[in-house]
C-alpha atoms as one frame of an Amber mdcrd trajectory, in Angstrom:
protein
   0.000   0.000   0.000   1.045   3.486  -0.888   1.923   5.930   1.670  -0.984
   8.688   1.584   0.833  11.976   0.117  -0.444  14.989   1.295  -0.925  16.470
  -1.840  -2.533  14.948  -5.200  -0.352  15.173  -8.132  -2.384  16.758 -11.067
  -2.676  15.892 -14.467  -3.852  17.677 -17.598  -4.866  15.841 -20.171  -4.890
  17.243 -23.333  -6.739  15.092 -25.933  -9.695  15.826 -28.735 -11.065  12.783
 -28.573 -14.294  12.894 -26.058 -14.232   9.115 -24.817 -10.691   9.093 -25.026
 -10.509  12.188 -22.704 -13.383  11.058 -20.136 -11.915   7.519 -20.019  -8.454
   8.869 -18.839 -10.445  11.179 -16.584 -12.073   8.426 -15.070  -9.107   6.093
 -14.514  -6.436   8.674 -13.342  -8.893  10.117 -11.126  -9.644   6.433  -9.847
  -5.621   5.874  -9.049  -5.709   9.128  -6.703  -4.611  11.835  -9.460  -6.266
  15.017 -10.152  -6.855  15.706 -13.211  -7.989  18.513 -15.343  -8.898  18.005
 -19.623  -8.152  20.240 -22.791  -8.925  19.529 -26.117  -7.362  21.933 -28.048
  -3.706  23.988 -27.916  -5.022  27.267 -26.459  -6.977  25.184 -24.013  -4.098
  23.740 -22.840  -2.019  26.738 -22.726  -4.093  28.422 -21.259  -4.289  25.919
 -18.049  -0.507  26.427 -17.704  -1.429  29.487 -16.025  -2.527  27.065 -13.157
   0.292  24.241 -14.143   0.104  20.800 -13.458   2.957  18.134 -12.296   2.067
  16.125 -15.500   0.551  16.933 -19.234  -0.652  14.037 -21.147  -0.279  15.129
 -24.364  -1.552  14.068 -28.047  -0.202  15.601 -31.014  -2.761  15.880 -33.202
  -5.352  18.400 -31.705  -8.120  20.340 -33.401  -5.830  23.617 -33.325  -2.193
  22.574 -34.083  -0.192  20.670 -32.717   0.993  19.249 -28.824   4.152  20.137
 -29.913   3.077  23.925 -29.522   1.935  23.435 -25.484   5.384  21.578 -25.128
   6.915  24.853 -26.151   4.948  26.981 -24.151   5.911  25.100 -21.458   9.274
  25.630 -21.891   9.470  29.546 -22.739   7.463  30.046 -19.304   9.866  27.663
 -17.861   7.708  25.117 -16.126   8.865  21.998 -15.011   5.614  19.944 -15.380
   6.550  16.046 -17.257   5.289  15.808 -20.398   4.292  12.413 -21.637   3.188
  11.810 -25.331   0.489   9.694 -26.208   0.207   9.646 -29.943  -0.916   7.373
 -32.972   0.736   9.514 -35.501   3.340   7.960 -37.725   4.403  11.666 -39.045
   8.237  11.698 -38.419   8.845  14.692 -38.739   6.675  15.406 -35.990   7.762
  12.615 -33.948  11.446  13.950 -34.198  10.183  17.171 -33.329   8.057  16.176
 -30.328  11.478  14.375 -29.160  13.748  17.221 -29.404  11.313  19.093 -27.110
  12.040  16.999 -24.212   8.876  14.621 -23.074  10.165  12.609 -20.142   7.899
   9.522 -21.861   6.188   8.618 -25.029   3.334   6.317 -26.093   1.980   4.884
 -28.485  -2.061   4.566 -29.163  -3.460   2.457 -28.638  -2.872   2.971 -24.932
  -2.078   0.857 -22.441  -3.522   2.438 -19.473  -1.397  -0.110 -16.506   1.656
   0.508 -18.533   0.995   4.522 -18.286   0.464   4.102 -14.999   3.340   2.101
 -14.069   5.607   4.488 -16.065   4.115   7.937 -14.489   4.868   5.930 -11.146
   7.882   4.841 -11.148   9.242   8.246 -12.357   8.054   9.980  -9.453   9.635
   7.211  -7.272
């Protein structure tokens, strides 16, 4: 059993897709996270004014690209970890996404436990 912290990490998830986004709600919320959703760029960007300890980011959003929050991020100097959760094959983009920094990076379709487990053992 987990010792009880006295704080609740929080996570934003920024995702387009509806179920995808309510079913991550759901389950990180479940596992004792807080969590907050965005479904655009400037929806995420604009919740860095209230940052979180971790962004869950696609790259493929309605507006541009994740790649754009990961760089806001950085120019305001915030040290929340990015992970990317992605089904694009665009390289270009992937290489991009890279260079930016994300502490982890996943493929869709996800594997929720393996998330998890990852997010875990990096705060560990």
């Amino acid at each position: 059993m987990e010792a009880a912290s006295s704080r609740r990490e929080s996570v934003l998830v920024v995702e387009d897709d509806p179920s995808a986004a309510q079913s991550l709600f759901y389950l990180l919320n479940h596992y004792g996270y807080g969590v907050r959703l965005a479904g655009s760029v400037q929806s995420a960007i604009d919740q860095l004014n209230h940052p979180p300890d971790i962004i869950l980011l696609d790259l493929h959003l309605p507006d541009g690209y994740g790649t754009s929050v990961m760089e806001a991020l950085l120019k305001r100097n915030l040290s929340a970890r990015v992970a990317v959760v992605t089904a694009t094959i665009d390289t270009a983009l992937l290489r991009r996404a890279k260079s930016l920094g994300p502490e982890l990076m996943f493929s869709k379709p996800l594997d929720f436990l393996e998330l998890l487990e990852q997010l875990r053992a990096k705060v560990a």
